[in-house]
matplotlib code that plots the C-alpha trace (Angstrom):
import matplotlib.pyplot as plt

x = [0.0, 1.2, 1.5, 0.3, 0.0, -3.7, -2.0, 1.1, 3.6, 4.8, 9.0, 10.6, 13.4, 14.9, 16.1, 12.6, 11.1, 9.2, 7.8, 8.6, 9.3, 8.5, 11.0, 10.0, 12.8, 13.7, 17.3, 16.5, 14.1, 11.9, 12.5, 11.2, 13.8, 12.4, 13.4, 13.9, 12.7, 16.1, 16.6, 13.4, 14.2, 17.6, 16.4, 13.9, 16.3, 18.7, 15.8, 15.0, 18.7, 19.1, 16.0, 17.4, 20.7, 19.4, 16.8, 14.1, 10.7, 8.2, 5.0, 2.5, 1.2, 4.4, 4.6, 3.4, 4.4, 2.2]
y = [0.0, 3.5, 6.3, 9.6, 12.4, 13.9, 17.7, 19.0, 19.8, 22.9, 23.6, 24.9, 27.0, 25.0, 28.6, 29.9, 30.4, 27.4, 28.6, 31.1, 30.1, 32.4, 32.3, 33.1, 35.7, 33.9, 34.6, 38.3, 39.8, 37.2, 36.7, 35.4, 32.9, 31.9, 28.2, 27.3, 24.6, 23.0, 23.2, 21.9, 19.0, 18.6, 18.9, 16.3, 13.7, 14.5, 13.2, 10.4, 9.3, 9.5, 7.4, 4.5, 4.5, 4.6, 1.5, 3.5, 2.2, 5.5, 4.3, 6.2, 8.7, 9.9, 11.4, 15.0, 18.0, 21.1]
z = [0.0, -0.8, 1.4, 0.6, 2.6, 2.9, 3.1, 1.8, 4.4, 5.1, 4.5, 8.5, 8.8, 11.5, 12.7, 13.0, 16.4, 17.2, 20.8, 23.4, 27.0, 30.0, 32.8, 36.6, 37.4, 40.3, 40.0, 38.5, 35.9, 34.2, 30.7, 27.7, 25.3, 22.6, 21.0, 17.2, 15.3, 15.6, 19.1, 19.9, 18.6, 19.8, 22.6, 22.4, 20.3, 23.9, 25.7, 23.4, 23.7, 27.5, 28.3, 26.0, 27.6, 30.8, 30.0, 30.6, 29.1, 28.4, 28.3, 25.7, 28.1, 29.4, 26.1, 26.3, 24.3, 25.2]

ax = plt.figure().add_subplot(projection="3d")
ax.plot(x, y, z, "-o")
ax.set_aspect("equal")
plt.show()
């Protein structure tokens, strides 16, 4: 059976802002840093990575992005 894709998919600078995260200030003024494409998921194939080298089984609904 052949794959096709229902939408066409949209081409990401992976140096684009994918999201903007909000920090507390605790340690001074709060900011705001915002996050590529790329680093988001660096950051997630980092977490990917770590849990199979620790032999650590994720189950489905551990797997949350918001």
């Amino acid at each position: 059976m052949k794959h096709t894709d229902l939408c066409e998919r949209p081409t990401i600078d992976p140096d684009s802002i994918a999201t903007f995260i909000l920090t507390s200030g605790t340690t001074g003024e709060p900011k705001i840093a915002m996050i590529s494409h790329e680093n988001l998921l660096a950051t997630a194939k980092g977490h990917i990575l770590r849990l199979g080298k620790a032999n650590i089984k994720a189950p489905l609904t551990d797997r949350h992005c918001s």
